[in-house]
C-alpha positions in Angstrom: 43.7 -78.2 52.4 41.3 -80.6 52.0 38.8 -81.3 49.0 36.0 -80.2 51.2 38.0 -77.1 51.3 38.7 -77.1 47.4 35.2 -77.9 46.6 33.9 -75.0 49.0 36.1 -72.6 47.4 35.0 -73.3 44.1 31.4 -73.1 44.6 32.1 -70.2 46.2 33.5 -68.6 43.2 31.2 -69.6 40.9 28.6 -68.2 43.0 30.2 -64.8 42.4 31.0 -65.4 38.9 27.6 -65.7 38.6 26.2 -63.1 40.6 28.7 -60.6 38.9 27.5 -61.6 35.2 23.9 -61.0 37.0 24.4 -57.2 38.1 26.4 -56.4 35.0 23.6 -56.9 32.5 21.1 -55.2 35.0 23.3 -52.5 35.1 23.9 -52.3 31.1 20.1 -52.4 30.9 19.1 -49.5 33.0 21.8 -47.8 31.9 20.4 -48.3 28.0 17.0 -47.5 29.3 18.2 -44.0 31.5 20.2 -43.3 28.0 16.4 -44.1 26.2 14.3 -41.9 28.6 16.8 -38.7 28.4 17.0 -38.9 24.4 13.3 -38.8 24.3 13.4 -35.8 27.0 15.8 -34.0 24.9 13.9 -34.4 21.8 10.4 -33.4 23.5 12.2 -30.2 24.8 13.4 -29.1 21.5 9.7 -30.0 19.7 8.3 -27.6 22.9 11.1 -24.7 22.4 10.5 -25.3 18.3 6.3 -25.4 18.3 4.6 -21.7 18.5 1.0 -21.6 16.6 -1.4 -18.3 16.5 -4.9 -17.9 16.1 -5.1 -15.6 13.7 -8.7 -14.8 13.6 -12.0 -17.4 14.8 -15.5 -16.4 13.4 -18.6 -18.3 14.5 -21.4 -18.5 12.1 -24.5 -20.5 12.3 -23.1 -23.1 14.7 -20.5 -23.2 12.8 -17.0 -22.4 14.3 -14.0 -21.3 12.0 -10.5 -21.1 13.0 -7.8 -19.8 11.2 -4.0 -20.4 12.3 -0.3 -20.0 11.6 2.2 -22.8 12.9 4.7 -19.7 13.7 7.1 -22.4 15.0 10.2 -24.4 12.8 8.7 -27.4 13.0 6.5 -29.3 11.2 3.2 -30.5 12.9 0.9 -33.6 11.8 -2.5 -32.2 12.2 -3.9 -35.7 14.1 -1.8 -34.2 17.0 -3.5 -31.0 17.2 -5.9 -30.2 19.8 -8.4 -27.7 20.3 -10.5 -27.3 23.5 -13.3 -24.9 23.6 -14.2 -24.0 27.1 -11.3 -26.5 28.7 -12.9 -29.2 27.2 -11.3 -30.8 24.3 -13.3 -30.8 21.0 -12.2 -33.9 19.1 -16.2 -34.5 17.8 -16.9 -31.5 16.9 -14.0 -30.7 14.5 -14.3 -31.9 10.7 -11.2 -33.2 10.2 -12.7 -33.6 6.7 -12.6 -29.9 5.8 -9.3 -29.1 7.3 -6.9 -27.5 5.0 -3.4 -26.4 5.2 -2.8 -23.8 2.4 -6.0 -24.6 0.8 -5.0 -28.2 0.1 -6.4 -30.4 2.6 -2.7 -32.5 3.9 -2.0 -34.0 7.0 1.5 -32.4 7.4 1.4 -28.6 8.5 4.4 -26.8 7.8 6.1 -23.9 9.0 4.9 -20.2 8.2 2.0 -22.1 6.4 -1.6 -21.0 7.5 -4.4 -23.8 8.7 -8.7 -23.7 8.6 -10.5 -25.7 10.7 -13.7 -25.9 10.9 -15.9 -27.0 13.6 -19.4 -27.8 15.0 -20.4 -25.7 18.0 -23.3 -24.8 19.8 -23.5 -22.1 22.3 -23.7 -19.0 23.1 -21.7 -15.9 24.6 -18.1 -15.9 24.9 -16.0 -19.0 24.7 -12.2 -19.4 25.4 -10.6 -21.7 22.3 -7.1 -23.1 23.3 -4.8 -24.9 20.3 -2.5 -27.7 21.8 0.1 -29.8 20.5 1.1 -33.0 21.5 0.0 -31.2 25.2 1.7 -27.8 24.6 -0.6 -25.0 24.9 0.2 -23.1 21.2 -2.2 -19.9 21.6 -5.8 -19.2 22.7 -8.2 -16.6 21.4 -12.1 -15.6 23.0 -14.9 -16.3 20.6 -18.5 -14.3 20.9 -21.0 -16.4 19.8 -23.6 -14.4 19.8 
């Protein structure tokens, strides 16, 4: 065996040294990030399977729409995640996140068994579908007369 040879077989090597230490730490990577992507799945499906809310009673008064609701669930829900659409069409401009109180107190944080009012601007009339969602899970809908 010649150097030639020598030096061939070392390059050679290296090459799949190198190309070894490459694929391993891609591998690793997805791997962490396949590991990331089903813990978030997990968590999302016990939030869904955890989150029930009820309407339980809306009353529309001089453009003025009132909802009253029970997070029936075991979670906890931050109220900037709560979505109501009135017709399919979600509200966020016409509810006064102001005047939203959970328990009478106005918070942020809506608790489980604990009873919600929001009000909201609305202008229409006849009878309107309102749907409560939660980070995209439908919670309960109720039909509103308006009059």
């Amino acid at each position: 065996m010649g150097l030639s040879v020598a030096a061939a077989t070392a390059i050679i090597f290296t090459g799949l040294v190198i190309s070894y230490t490459i694929m391993h730490t891609t591998e690793r990577s997805s791997d962490d990030t396949i590991r990331s992507a089903e813990e978030f799945d997990e968590d999302y499906t016990e939030f869904r399977r955890n989150t029930a809310i009820e309407i339980d009673n809306a009353t529309y008064s001089s453009g003025q729409l009132y909802l009253n609701m029970t997070n029936a669930g075991s979670t906890s829900i931050d109220l900037a995640d709560v979505d109501i659409l009135i017709e399919g069409a979600v509200s966020t401009n016409t509810i006064d996140r102001d005047n939203i109180t959970v328990e009478g107190t106005s918070s942020g944080l809506w608790l489980p068994l604990e009873g919600c009012y929001v009000p909201m601007d609305h202008a229409g009339t006849g009878i309107v579908r309102i749907k409560v969602a939660v980070n995209g899970i439908a919670a309960d809908y109720v039909s509103v007369d308006l009059g």
